[in-house]
C-alpha positions in Angstrom: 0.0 0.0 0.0 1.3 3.5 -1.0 2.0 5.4 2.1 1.1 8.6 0.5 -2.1 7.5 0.3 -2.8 6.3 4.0 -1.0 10.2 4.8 -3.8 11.4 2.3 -6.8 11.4 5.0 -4.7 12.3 8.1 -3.7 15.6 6.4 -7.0 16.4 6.0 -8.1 16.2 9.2 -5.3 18.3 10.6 -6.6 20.6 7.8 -9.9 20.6 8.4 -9.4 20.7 12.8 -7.0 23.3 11.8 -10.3 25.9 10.2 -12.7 24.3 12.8 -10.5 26.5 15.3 -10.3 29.4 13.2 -14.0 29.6 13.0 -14.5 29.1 16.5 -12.3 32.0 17.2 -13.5 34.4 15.3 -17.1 33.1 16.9 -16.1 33.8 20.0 -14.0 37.2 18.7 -17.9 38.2 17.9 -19.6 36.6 21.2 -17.3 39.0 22.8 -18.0 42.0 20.2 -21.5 41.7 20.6 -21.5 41.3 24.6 -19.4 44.6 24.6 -21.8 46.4 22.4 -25.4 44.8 24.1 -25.1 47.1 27.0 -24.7 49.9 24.5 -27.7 48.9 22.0 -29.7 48.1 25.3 -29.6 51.1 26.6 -30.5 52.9 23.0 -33.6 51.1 23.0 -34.1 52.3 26.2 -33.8 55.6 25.0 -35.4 55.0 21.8 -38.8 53.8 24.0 -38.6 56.4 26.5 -38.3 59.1 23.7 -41.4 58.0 21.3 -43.0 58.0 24.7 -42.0 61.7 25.8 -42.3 63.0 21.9 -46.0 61.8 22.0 -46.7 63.3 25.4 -45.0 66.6 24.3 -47.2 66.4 20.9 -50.2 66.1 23.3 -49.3 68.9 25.4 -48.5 71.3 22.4 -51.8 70.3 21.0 -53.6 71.3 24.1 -51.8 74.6 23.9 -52.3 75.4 20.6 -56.3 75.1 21.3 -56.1 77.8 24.5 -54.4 80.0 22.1 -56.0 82.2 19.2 -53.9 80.1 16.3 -55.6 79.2 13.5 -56.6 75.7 12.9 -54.2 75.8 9.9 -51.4 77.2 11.7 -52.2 74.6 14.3 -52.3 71.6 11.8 -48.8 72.4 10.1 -46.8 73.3 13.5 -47.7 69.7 14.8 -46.5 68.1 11.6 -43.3 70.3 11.9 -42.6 70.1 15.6 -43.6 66.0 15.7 -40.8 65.4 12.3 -38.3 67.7 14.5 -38.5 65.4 17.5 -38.3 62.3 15.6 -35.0 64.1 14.8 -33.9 64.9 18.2 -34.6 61.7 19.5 -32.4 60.0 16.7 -29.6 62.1 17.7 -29.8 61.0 21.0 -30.1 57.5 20.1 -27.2 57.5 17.8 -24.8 59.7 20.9 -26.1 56.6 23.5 -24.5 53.9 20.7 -21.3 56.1 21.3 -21.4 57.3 17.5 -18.8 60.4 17.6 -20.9 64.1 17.6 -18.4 65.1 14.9 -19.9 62.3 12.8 -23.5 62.5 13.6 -22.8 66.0 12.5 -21.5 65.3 8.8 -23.7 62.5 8.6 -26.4 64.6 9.2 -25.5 67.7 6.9 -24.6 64.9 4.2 -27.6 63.4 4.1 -29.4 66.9 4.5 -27.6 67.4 0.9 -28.4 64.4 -0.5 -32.0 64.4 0.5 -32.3 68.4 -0.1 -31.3 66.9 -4.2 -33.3 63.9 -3.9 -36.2 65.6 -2.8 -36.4 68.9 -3.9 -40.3 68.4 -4.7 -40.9 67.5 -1.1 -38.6 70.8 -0.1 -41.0 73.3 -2.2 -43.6 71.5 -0.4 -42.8 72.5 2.9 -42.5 75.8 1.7 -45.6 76.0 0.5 -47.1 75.2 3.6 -45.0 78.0 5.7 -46.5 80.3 3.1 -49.8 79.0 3.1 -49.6 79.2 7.0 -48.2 83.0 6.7 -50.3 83.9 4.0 -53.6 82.2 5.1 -55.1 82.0 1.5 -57.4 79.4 3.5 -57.8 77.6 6.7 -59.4 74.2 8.4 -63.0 74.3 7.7 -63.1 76.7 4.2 -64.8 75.2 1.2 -62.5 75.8 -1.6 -61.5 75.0 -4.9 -58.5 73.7 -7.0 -58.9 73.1 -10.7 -61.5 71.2 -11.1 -61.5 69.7 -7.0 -64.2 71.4 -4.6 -63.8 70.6 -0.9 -63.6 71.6 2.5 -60.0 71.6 4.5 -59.5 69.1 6.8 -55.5 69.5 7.4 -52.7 71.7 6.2 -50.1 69.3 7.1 -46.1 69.5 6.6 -46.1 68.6 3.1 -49.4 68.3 1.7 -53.0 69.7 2.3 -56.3 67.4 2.3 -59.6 68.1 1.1 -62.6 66.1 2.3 -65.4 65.9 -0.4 -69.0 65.8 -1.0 -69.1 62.1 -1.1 -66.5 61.9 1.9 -63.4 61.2 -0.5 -60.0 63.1 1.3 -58.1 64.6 -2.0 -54.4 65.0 -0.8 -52.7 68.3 -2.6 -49.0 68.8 -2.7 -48.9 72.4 -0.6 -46.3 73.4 -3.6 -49.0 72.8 -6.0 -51.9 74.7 -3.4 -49.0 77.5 -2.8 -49.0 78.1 -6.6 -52.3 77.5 -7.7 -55.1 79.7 -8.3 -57.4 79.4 -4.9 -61.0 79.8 -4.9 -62.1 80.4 -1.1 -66.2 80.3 -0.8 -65.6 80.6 3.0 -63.7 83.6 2.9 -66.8 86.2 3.7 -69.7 85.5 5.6 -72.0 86.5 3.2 -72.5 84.7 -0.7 -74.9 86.0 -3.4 -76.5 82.7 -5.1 -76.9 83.6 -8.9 -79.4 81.3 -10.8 -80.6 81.8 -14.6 -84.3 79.9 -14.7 -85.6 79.5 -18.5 -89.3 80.4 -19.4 -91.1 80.1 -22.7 -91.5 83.0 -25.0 -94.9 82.4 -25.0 -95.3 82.8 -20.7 -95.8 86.4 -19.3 -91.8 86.9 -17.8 -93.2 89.8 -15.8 -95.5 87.1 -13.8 -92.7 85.1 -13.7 -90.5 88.0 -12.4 -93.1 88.6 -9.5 -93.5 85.3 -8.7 -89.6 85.0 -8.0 -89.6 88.0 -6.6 -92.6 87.2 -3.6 -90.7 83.6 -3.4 -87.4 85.3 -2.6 -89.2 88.3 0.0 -91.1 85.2 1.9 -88.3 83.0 2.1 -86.2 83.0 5.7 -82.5 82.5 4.4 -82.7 85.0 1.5 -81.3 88.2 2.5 -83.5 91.7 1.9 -80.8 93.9 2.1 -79.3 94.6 -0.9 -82.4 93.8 -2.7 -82.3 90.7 -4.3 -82.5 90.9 -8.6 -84.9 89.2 -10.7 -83.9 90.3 -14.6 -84.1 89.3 -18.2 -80.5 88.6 -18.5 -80.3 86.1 -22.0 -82.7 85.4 -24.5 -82.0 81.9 -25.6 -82.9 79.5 -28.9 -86.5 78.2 -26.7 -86.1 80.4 -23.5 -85.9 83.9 -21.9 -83.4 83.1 -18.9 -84.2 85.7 -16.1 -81.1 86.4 -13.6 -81.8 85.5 -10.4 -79.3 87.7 -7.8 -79.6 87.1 -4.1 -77.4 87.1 -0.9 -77.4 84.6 2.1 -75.4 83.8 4.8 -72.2 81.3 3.5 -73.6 78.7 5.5 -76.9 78.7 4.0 -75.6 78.8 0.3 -77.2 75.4 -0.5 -79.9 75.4 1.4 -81.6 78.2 -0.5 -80.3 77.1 -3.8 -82.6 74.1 -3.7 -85.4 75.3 -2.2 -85.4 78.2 -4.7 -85.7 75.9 -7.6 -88.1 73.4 -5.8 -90.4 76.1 -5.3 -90.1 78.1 -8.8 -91.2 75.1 -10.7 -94.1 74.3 -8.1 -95.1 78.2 -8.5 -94.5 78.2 -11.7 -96.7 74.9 -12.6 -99.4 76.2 -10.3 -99.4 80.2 -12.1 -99.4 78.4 -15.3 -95.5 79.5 -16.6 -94.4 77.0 -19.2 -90.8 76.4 -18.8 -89.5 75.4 -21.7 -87.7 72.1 -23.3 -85.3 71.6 -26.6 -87.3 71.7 -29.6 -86.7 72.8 -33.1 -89.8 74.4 -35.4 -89.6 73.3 -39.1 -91.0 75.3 -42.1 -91.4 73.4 -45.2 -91.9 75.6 -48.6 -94.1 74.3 -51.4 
C-alpha cells in the first residue's frame, strides 16, 4: 500500500481541525464584540422607548396649547407636523450619541444626508415651503370650502407637506402644498355673506313679468334670503326656446345650499301652479311648397 495514500486522510483532518479552530475564534471574537456592544444597543432602546413615549406626550401637550391660544386651525395643523418630524430628529440624535457614535460624525452625517435628500427631494422641499406660506399667507384655513382646478372641498388639514380636502361624497383629496402655494385658490368661505346667482328659462310664450313677481314674492317670503341689498330678478339672456331671467340674491355662507334648492323646488311648483311654461329643446320646421 502506498504510504502517501494512508498520509492522504490524516492531512486532511489536521486541515480541516485546523479551520474548525479558526471559526470558533473568530465566533467567539464576535460573542465578545456583541457582549461589549449589548449594554450599548440596550440602553438605546431604552432611549429609543422612552423618547417616542416623551415626543407623543409633548405632541399632546402642544396640541392642548395650541387650542387655548388664538392660532388658527391651519397654523395649528402644520406646527404639529413640523414640531412632531423635529422630535423624531432629536430623539435620533440622542439614540445615535447613546450607541457612542462620535458628535463630529453624527454632525456630517447629518448635513450629508441633509444634501443628498435636499437633491433627492427637492419636490418635497418646495412643499414644505408652500405650507409656511400657506400658513403665513392664510389663502385658507381648516374648515373653508375651496377649490382647485376642477377639486371642490372643505379643508380638513394643512399638514407639513401636503394639504387634504374632504369631499361631498367623503373622499379626502391630498394636494401637494407646492401645487396649493401656486395655484389659483377659490375660497367660498372667505366672507360670511354669498350671493347665489341662478338663470331659470321660461317660454317665449309665458308672461316673464308674472314670472319676475312670482320669483320676486318667493325670494321676500323665504327665511335664508337676505332683503338687504335687494335681491335681482332680470331678463339677462334670451336663448334659442327660452328667456333666462337672472336671479341675484345674498345669504349667509352657511346657507348657500340650502336656499339654492329650495329656490328651484319652489319656482317650478309656482311656476306649474301660475301656469308659466318652462320650456324644453325643440326645433320648429318650415317646409316651402
Amino acid at each position: 500500500m502506498n504510504p502517501n495514500f494512508a498520509a492522504a486522510p490524516m492531512a486532511a483532518q489536521i486541515l480541516l481541525a485546523g479551520e474548525a479552530e479558526q471559526v470558533s475564534a473568530m465566533m467567539t471574537e464576535l460573542w465578545k464584540f456583541i457582549q461589549s456592544l449589548l449594554p450599548a444597543i440596550t440602553s438605546a432602546l431604552l432611549v429609543l422607548l422612552i423618547g417616542i413615549a416623551l415626543r407623543r406626550t409633548v405632541m399632546q401637550v402642544i396640541k392642548r396649547t395650541l387650542k387655548r391660544t388664538n392660532i388658527e386651525p391651519t397654523a395649528a395643523s402644520f406646527l404639529n407636523s413640523l414640531i412632531g418630524v423635529l422630535l423624531y430628529l432629536i430623539v435620533a440624535v440622542i439614540v445615535l450619541s447613546v450607541l457612542n457614535v462620535p458628535m463630529e460624525s453624527i454632525v456630517t452625517v447629518i448635513g450629508t444626508a441633509g444634501l443628498a435628500i435636499g437633491l433627492a427631494l427637492q419636490d418635497s422641499l418646495a412643499n414644505v415651503a408652500g405650507g409656511f406660506l400657506i400658513m403665513f399667507t392664510k389663502p385658507l384655513k381648516v374648515g373653508d370650502l375651496v377649490k382647485f382646478g376642477d377639486v371642490t372641498g372643505t379643508v380638513k388639514c394643512v399638514g407639513i407637506l401636503q394639504t387634504q380636502l374632504l369631499l361631498g361624497d367623503q373622499t379626502v383629496v391630498f394636494i401637494p402644498n407646492g401645487q396649493v402655494a401656486e395655484s389659483v385658490i377659490v375660497n367660498y368661505s372667505e366672507k360670511e355673506m354669498r350671493r347665489l346667482d341662478l338663470e331659470i328659462g321660461i317660454s317665449y310664450d309665458a308672461d316673464f313679468e308674472l314670472a319676475k313677481r312670482i320669483i320676486s314674492d318667493i325670494l321676500q317670503a323665504h327665511p335664508l334670503a337676505v332683503k338687504e341689498p335687494e335681491p335681482l330678478v332680470r331678463v339677462g339672456r334670451f336663448d334659442d326656446s327660452a328667456v333666462v331671467l337672472f336671479v341675484k340674491v345674498w345669504t349667509a355662507n352657511a346657507n348657500y345650499w340650502e336656499l339654492h334648492y329650495d329656490l328651484h323646488e319652489q319656482v317650478k311648483k309656482a311656476f306649474d301652479e301660475q301656469g308659466v311654461a318652462m320650456p324644453y329643446p325643440q326645433m320648429d320646421v318650415h317646409m316651402s311648397r
